[in-house]
ZATI-255762 format. One record per residue (C-alpha): residue number from 1; x, z, y. Coordinates in pm, whole numbers, plus 50000, padded with zeros to 5 digits. Layout:
N
PT resi     u     w     v
PT  NUM     X     Z     Y
...
***
This chain:
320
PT resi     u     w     v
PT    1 72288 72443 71756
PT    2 72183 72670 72090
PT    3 72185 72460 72394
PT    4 72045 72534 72758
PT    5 71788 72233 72822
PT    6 71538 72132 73078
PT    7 71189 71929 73039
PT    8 71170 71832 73399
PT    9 71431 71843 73738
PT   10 71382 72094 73969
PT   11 71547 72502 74041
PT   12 71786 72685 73791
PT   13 71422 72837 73652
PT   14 71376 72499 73454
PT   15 71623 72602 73160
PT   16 71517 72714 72810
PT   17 71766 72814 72571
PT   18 71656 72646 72255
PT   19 71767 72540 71892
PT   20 71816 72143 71903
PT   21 71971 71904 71684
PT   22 72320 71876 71638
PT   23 72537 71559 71809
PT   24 72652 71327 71596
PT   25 73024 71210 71567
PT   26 73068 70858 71572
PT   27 73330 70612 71481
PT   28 73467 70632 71836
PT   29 73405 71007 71920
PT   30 73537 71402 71893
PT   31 73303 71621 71811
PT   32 73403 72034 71935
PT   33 73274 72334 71880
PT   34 73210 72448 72276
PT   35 73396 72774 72353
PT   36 73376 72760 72766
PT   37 73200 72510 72984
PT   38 73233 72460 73362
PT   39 72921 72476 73600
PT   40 73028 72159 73824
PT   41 72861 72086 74163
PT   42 72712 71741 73980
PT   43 72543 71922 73760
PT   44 72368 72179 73998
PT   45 72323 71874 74179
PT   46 72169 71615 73862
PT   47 71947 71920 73742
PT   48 71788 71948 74051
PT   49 71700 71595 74137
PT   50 71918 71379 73870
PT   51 71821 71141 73598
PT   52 71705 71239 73243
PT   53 71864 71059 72976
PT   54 71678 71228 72713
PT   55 71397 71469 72704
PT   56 71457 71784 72625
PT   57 71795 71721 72852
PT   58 72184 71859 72832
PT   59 72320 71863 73121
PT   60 72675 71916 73212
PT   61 72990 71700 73250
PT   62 73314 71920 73103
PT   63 73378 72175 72826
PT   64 73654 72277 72643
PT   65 73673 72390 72242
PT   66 73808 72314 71891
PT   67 73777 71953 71751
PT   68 73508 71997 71416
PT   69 73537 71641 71344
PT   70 73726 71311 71466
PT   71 73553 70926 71384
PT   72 73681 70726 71137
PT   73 73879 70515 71433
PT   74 74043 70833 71622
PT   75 74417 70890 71469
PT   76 74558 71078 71771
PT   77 74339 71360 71734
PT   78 74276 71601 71472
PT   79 74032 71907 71372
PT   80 74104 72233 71459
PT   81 74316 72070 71761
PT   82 74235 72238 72141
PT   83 74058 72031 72390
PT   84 73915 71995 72683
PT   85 73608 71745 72701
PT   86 73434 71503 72950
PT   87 73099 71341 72950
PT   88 72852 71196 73159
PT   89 72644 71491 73014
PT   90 72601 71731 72696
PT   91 72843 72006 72798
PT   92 72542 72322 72838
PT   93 72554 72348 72417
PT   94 72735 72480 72132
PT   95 72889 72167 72029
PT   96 72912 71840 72160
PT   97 73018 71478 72078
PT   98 73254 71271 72358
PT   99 73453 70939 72319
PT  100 73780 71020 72230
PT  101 73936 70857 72587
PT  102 73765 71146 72741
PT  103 73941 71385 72486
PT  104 74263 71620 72611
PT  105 74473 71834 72461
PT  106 74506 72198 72607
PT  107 74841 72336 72608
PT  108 74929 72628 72470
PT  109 74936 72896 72764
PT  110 74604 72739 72894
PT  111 74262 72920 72811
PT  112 73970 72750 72708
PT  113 73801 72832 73032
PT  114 74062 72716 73262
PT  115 74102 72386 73061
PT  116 73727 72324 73110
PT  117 73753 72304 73507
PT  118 74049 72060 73478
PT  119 73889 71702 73458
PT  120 73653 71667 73696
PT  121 73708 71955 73968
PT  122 74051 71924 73934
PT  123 74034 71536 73879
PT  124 73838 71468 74155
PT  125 74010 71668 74385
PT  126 74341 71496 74335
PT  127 74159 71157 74348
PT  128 74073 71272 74714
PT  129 74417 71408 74836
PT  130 74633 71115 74687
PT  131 74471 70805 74506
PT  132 74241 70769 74835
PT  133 74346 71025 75048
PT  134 74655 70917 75068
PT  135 74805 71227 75262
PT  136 75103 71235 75332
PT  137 75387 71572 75504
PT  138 75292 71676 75785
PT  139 74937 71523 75839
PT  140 74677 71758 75886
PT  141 74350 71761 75643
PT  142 74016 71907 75691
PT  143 73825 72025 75359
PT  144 73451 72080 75364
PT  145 73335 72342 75129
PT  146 73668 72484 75068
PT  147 73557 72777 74863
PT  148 73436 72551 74634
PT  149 73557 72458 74293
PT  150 73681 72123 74432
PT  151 73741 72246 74764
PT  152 74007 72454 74634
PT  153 74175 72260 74411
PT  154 74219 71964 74738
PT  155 74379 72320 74928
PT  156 74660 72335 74665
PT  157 74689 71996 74644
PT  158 74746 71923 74989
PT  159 74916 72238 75057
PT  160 75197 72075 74762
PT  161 75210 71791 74984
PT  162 75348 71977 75242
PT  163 75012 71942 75468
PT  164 74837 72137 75737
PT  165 74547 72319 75599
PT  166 74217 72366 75748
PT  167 73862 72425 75561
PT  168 73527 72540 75580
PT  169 73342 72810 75445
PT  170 73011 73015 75507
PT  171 73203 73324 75558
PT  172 73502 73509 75707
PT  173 73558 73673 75388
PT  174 73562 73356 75188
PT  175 73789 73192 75396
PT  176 74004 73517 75377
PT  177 74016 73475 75036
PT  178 74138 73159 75057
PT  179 74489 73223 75271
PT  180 74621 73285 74887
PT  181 74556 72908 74769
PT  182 74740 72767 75105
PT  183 74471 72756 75378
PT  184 74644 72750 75708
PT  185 74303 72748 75913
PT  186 73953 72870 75790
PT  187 73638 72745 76018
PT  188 73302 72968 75943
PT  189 73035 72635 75963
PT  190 72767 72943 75974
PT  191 72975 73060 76337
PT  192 73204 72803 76508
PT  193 73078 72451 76570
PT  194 73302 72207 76368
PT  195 73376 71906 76555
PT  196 73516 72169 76877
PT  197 73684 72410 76623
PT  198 73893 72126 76475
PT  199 73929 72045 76770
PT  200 74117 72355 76948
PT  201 74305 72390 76605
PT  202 74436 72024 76664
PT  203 74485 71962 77045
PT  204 74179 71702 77068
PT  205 74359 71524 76804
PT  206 74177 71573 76537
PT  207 74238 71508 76156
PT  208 74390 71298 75981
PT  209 74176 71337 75660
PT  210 73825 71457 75537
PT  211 73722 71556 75217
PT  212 73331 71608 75221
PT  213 73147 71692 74923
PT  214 72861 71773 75129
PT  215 72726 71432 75250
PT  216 72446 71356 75537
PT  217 72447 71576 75872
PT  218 72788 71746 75736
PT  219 72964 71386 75680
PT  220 72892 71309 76042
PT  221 73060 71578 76114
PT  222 73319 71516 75954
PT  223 73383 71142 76088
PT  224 73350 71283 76382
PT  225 73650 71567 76337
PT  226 73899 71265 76248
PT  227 74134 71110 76503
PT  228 74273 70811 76526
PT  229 74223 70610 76196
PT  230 74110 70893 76034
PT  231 74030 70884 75712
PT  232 73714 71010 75509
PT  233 73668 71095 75132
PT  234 73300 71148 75086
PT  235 73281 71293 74699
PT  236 72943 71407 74637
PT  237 72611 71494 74813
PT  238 72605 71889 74765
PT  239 72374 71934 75035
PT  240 72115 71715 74849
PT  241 71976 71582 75198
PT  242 72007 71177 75090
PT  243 71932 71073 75436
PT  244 72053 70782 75618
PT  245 72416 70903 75858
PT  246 72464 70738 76194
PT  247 72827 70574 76104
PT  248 72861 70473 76515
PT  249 73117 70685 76548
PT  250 73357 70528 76304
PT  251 73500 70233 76526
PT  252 73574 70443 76786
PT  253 73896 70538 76679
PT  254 73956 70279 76352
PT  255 73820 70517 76160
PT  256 73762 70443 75770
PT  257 73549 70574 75516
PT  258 73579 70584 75142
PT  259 73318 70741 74884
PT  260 73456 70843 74558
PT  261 73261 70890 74205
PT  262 73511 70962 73941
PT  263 73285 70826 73669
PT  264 73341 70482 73834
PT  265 73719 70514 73655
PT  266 73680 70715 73394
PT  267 73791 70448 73119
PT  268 74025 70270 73363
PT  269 74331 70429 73207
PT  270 74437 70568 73533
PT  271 74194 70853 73535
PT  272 74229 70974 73156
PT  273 74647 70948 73217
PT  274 74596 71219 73516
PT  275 74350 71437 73346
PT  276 74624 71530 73078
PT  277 74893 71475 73317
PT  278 74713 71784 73511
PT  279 74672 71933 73201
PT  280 74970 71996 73138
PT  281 75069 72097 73497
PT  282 74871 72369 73475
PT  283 75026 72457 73165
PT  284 75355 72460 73385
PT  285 75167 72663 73623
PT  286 75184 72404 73922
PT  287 74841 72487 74051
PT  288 74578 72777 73948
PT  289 74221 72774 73869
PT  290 74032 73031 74028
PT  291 73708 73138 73782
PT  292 73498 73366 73980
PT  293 73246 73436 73705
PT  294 73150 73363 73342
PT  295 72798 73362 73191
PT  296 72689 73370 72839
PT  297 72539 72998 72817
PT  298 72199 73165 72708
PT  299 72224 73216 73096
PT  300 72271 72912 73239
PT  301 71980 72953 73464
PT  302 72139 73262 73617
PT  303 72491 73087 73645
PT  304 72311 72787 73846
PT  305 72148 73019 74033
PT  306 72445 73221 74154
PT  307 72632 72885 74227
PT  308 72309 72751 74423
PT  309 72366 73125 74647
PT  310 72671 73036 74776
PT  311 72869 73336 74663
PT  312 73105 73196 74389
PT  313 73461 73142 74506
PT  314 73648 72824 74267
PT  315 73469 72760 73905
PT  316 73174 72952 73757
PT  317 73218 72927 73347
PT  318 72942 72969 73078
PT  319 73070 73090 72707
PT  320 72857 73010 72414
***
């Protein structure tokens, strides 16, 4: 099979699109045939500065496609079946072997492409609103990098909730964009100074949750834009600056701080029962996913590289 691989970390540049060996099915596992797989912010992330399981390397965390072949202890699951895919990495190839708990059905009305963004971006996001969020009507919730694929999934989210709005975004237009998804608020991070903006928006309240998938100087921030017992979701480090944050600020008004990995619950039971769960809500049409731009996966490098620019508004997909 074609797969996009790397022999050493570093920019979007380190990709080769190569033949390699085929994945092998075992006992436990689906095996696909990849039609669309989403460019997550961990995996712009991991192939920068992440780990190396193997060498040549796959990275990638979700895909979607048809099921070639099921191990002798999957019964729920059959071949030519629909599904969308999770794994700790693999996705950037034609086919690809998973454990079956990481295995969903797509529903009929849902493309290949949209299914793809659903368990982790989608996942993660609702991990962040409700499971440790914990927002509830009326409260009002900040979200860092709302133009992002996560980003905009927590704006629907919260918006459903019946939530005030407010996010961050490099650009007017991006925010603009946004309004359609439920943003009540945009802040340009590039223009407006955070803390003060949220500030204004909020009467020196502040907010009553965070969700920063930025880490560092923008998770001080962040803490600092929360009022009285606050709360913070830190979800990822898409800044890639991994230095120490001054946390001072955090008893000042009882504030709290949680850091989220889905990965950490993957094969809790909880996790895999919400994946479908917002599987099939999107099937019902209960939330959108917004795909700004597809790639043939023999492009991979480009796709990372147009994430890496800042210009993609929701998911970027790449299609064997």
């Amino acid at each position: 099979m074609k797969a996009a691989v790397y022999y050493e970390t570093g920019p979007p540049s380190v990709f080769k699109y190569e033949e390699v060996q085929d994945p092998e099915c075992g006992p436990h596992d689906v095996l696909i045939e990849t039609k669309a797989i989403s460019v997550e912010g961990g995996d712009v992330v991991n192939r920068a500065v992440g780990e190396m399981h193997t060498n040549p390397f796959i990275i990638g965390y979700c895909s979607a496609g048809v099921i070639l072949a099921t191990g002798e202890n999957v019964s729920h699951l059959q071949e030519g079946q629909r599904v969308a895919t999770l794994n700790f990495f693999g996705s950037h190839a034609e086919k690809r072997a998973v454990p079956f708990q990481t295995c969903w059905p797509i529903p009929e009305d849902v493309s290949f492409g949209e299914a793809a963004c659903v368990p982790v971006t989608f996942g993660t996001a609702h991990d962040c609103i409700f499971e440790f969020g914990r927002l509830q009507k009326g409260e009002t919730v900040l979200i860092q990098g709302g133009a992002g694929g996560v980003g905009l999934a927590a704006i629907q989210f919260a918006k459903q909730v019946g939530a005030r709005v407010l996010a961050t975004a490099s650009s007017d237009e991006r925010l603009k964009r946004l309004k359609a998804f439920g943003l009540d608020h945009g802040i340009n991070y590039k223009e407006k100074d955070l803390v003060d903006e949220v500030n204004r928006l909020t009467d020196n309240a502040g907010v009553n949750l965070v969700v920063d998938p930025i880490g560092s100087a923008t998770l001080e921030k962040s803490i600092r834009a929360t009022g009285h017992r606050g709360r913070i979701i830190s979800m990822g480090s898409a800044g890639r600056e991994f230095s120490k944050i001054d946390i001072s600020a955090m008893s000042e008004k009882n504030r709290s701080l949680t850091a989220i990995f889905q990965g950490a619950e993957i094969f809790t039971g909880r996790v895999p029962k919400l994946i479908g769960d917002l599987l099939q809500q999107l099937g019902q049409k209960k939330f959108k996913v917004h795909i700004d731009r597809q790639f043939p996966l023999s492009r991979a490098a480009e796709a990372h590289a147009f994430i890496e620019s800042r210009q993609a508004l929701g998911r970027v997909v790449l299609i064997p």
